[in-house]
MDAnalysis code that builds the backbone (N, CA, C; Angstrom):
import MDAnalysis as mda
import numpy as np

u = mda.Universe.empty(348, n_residues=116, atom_resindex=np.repeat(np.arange(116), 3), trajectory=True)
u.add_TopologyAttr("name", ["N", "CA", "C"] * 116)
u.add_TopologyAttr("resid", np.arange(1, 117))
u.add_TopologyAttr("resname", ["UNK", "UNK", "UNK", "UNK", "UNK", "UNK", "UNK", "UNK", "UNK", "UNK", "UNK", "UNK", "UNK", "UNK", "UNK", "UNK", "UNK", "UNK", "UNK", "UNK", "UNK", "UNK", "UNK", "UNK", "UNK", "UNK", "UNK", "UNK", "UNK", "UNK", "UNK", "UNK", "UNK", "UNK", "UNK", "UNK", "UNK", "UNK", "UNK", "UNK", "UNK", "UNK", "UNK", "UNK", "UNK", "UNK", "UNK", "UNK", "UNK", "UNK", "UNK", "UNK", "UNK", "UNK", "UNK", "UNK", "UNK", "UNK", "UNK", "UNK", "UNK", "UNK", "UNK", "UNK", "UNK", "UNK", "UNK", "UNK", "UNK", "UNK", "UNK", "UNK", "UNK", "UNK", "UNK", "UNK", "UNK", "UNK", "UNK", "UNK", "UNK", "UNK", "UNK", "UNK", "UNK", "UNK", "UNK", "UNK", "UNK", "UNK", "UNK", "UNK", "UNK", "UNK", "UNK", "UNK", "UNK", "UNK", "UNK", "UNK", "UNK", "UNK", "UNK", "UNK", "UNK", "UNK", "UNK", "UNK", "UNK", "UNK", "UNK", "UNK", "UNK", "UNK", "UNK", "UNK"])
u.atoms.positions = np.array([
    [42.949, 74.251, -117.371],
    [43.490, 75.447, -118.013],
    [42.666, 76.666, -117.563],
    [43.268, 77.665, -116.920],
    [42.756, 78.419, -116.521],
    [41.894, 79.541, -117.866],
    [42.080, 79.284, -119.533],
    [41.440, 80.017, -120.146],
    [39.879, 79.453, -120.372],
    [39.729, 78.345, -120.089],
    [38.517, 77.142, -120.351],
    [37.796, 77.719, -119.068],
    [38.550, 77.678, -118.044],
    [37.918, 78.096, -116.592],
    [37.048, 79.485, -116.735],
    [37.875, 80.766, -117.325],
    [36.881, 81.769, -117.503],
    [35.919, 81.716, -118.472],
    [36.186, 80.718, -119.622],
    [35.281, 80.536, -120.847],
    [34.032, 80.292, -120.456],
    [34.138, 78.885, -119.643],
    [33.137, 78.627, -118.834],
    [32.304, 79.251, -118.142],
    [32.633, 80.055, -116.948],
    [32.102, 80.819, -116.464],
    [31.649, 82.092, -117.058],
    [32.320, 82.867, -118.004],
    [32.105, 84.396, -118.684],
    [30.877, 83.892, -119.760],
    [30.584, 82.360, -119.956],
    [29.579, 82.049, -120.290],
    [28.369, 81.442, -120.111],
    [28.317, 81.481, -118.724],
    [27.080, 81.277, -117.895],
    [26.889, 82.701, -117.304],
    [27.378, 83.484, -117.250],
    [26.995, 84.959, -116.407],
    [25.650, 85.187, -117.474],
    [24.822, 86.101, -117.073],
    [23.785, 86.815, -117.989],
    [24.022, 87.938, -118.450],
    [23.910, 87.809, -119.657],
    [24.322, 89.071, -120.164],
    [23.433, 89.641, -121.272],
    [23.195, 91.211, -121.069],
    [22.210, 91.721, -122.203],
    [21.742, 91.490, -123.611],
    [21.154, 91.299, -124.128],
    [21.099, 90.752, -125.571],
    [22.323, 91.773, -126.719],
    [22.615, 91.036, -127.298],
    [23.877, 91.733, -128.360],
    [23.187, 92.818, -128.653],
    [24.224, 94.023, -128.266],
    [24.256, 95.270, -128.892],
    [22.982, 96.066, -128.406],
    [22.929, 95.480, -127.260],
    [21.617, 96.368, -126.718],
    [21.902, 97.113, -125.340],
    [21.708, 97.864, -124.978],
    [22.188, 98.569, -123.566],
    [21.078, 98.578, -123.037],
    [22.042, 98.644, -121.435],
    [20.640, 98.628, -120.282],
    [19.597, 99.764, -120.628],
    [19.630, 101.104, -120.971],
    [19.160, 102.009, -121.316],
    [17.699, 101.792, -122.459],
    [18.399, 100.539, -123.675],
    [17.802, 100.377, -124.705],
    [16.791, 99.182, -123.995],
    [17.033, 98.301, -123.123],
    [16.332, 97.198, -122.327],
    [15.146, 97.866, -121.813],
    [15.329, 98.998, -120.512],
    [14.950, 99.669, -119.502],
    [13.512, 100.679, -120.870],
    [13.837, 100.934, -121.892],
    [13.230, 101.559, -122.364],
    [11.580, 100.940, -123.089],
    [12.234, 99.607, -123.294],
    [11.458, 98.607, -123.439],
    [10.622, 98.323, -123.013],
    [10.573, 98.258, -121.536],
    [9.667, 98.176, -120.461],
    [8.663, 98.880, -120.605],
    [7.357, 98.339, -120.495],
    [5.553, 99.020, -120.087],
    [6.417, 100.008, -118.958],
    [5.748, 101.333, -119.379],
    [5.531, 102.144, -118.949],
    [4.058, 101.999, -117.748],
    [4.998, 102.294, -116.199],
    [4.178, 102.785, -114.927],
    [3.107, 103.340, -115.152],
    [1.586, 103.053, -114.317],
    [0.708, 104.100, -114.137],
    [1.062, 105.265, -113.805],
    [0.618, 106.351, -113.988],
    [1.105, 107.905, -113.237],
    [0.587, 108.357, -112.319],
    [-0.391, 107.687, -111.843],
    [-1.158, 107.724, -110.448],
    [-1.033, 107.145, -109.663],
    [-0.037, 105.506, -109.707],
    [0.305, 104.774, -108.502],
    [1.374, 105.464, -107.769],
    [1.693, 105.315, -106.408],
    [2.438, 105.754, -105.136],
    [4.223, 104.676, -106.061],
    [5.003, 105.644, -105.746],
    [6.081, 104.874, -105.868],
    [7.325, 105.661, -105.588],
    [8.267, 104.954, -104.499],
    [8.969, 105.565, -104.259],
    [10.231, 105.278, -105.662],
    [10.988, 106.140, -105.539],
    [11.770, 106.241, -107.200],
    [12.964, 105.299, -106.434],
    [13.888, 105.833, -105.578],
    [14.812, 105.335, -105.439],
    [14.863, 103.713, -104.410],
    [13.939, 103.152, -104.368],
    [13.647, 101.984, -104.035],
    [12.846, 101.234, -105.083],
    [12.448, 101.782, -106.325],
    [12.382, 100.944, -107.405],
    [13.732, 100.751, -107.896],
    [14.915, 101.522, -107.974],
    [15.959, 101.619, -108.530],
    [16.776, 100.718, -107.847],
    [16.588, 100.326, -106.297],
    [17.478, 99.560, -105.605],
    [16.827, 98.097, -105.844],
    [15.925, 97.986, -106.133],
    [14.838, 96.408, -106.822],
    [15.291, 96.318, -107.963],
    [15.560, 97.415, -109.043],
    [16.253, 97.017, -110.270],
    [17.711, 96.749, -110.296],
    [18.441, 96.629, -109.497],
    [19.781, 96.993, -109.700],
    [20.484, 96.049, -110.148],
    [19.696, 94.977, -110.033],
    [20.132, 93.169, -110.759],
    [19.945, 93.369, -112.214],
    [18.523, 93.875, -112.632],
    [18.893, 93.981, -114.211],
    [19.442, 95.073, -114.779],
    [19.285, 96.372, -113.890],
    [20.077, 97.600, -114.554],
    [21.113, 97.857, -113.831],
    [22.282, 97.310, -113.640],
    [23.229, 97.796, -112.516],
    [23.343, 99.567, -112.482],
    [24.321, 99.593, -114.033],
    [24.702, 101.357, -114.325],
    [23.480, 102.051, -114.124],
    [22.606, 101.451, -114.538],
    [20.984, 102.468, -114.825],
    [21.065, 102.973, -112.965],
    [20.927, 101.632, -112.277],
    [20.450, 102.067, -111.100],
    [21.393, 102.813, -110.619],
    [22.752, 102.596, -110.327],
    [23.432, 103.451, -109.649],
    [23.454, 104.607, -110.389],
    [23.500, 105.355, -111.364],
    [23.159, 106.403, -111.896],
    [22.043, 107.098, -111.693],
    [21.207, 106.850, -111.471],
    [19.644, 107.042, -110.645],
    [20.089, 107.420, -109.261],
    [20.892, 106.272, -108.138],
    [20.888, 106.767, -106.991],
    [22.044, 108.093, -106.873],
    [22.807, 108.029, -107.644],
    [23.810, 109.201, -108.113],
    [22.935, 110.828, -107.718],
    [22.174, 110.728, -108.793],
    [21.400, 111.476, -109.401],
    [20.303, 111.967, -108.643],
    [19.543, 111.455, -107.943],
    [18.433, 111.313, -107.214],
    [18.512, 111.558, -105.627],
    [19.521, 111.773, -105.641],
    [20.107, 111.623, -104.120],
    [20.828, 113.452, -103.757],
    [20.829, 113.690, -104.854],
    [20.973, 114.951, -104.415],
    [20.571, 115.842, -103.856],
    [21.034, 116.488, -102.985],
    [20.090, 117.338, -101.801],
    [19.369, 118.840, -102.900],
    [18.946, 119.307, -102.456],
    [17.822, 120.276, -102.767],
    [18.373, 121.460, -102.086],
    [18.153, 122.710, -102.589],
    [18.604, 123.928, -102.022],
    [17.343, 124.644, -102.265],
    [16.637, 125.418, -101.102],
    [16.008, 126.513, -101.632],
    [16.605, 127.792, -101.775],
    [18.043, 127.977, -101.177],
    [18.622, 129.414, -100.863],
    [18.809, 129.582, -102.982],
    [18.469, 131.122, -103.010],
    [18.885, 131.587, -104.238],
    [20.525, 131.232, -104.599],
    [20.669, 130.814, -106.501],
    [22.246, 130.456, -106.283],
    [22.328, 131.794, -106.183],
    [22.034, 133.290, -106.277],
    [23.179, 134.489, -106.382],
    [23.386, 134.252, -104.988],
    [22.439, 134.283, -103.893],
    [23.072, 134.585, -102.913],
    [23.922, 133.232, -101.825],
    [23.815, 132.361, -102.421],
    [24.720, 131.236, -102.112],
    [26.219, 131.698, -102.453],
    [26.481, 132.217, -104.035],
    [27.782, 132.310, -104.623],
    [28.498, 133.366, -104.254],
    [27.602, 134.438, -103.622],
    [28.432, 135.817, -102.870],
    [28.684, 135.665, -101.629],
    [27.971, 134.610, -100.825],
    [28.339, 134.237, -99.662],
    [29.856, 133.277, -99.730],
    [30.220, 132.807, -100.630],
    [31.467, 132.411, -101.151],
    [32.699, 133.289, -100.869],
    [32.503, 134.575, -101.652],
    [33.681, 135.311, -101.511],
    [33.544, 136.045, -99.887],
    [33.131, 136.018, -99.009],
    [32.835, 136.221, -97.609],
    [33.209, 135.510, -96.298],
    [33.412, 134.434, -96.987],
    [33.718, 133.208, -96.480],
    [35.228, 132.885, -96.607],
    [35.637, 132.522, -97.990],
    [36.524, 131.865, -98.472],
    [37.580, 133.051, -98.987],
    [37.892, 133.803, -98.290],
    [39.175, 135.361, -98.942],
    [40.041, 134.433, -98.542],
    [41.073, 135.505, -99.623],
    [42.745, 134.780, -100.055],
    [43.199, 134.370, -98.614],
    [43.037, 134.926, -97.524],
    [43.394, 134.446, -96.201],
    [42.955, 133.777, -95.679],
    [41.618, 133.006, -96.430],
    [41.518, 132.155, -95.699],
    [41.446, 130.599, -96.292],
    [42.054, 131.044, -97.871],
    [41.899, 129.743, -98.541],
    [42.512, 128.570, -98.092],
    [43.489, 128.469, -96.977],
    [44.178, 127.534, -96.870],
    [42.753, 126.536, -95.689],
    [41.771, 126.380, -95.641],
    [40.693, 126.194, -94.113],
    [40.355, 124.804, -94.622],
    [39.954, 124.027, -94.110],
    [39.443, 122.546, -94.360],
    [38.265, 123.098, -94.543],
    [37.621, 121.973, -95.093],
    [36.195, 122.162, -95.605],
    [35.161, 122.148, -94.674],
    [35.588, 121.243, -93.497],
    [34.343, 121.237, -91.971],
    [34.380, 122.959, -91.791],
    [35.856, 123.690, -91.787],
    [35.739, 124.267, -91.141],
    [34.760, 125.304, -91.780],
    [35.332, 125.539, -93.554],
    [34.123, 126.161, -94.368],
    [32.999, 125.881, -94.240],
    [32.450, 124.654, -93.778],
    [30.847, 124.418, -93.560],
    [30.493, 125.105, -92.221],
    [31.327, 124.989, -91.105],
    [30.994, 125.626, -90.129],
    [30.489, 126.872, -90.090],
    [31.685, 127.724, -90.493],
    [31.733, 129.194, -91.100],
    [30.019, 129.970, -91.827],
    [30.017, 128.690, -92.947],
    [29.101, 129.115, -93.422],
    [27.615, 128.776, -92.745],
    [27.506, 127.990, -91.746],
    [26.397, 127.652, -91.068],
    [26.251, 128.764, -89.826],
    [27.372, 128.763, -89.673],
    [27.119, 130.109, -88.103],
    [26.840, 131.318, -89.298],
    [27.173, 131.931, -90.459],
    [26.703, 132.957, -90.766],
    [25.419, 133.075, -90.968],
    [24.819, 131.643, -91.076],
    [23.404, 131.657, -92.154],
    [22.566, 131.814, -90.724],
    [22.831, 131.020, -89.696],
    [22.395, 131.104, -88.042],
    [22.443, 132.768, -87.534],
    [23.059, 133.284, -88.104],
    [23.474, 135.033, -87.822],
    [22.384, 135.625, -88.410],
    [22.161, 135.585, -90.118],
    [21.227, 135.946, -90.725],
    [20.064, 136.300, -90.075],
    [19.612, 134.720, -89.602],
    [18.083, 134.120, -88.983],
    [17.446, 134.432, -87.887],
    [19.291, 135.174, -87.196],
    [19.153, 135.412, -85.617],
    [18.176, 134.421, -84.906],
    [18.895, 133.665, -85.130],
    [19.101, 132.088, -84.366],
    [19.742, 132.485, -82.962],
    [19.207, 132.028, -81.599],
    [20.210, 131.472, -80.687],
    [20.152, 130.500, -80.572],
    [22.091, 130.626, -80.741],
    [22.572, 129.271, -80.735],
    [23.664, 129.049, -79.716],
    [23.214, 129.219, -78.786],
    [24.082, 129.314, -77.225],
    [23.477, 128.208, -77.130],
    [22.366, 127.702, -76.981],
    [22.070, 125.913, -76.484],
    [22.669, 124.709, -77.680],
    [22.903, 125.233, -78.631],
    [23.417, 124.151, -79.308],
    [25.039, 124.055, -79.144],
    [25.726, 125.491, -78.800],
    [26.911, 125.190, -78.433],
    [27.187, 124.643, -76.937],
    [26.291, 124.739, -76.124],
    [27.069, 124.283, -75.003],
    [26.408, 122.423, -74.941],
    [26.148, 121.528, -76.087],
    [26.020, 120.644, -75.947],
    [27.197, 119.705, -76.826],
])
């Protein structure tokens, strides 16, 4: 009978203690020295057996790139870019756009990177 079949099995899987979340588990845990070397997102990929959500929420999270440009002048470079004429543009092409302006800024030459 195929309901005995999942019974079976949905009761050998491991599963968190009743009514406790990975969060409430994870919290549990001895707290790290604050002086040992540790990379964050390769402890998170070693946990990912007992915290699945925890970890992928971590690499979610953690993985996000970093900006030093100010947001004002990120968000005005927006309307410069992106006018009613040109809203219809794929997004490479908006990244492009916005990389040759920032290369303009810096007065960058970038004659050797285009002819490769």
């Amino acid at each position: 009978d195929y309901f005995d079949d999942y019974n079976s099995f949905s009761g050998r899987r491991s599963r968190p203690q009743a009514g406790r979340s990975q969060l409430d588990l994870y919290l549990e845990e001895p707290a790290l020295e604050l002086n040992m070397e540790l990379d964050v997102l390769e402890f998170w990929h070693g946990s990912s057996m007992r915290y699945p959500v925890l970890s992928i929420m971590a690499r979610d999270l953690l993985t996000i790139p970093v900006s030093t440009v100010a947001s004002e002048s990120a968000f005005s470079l927006g309307g410069k870019t992106i006018s009613p004429a040109r809203s219809a543009l794929k997004p490479m092409t908006v990244q492009a756009l916005v990389c040759l302006q920032d290369w303009r800024r810096a007065e960058y030459d970038i004659t050797p990177m285009i002819d490769d």
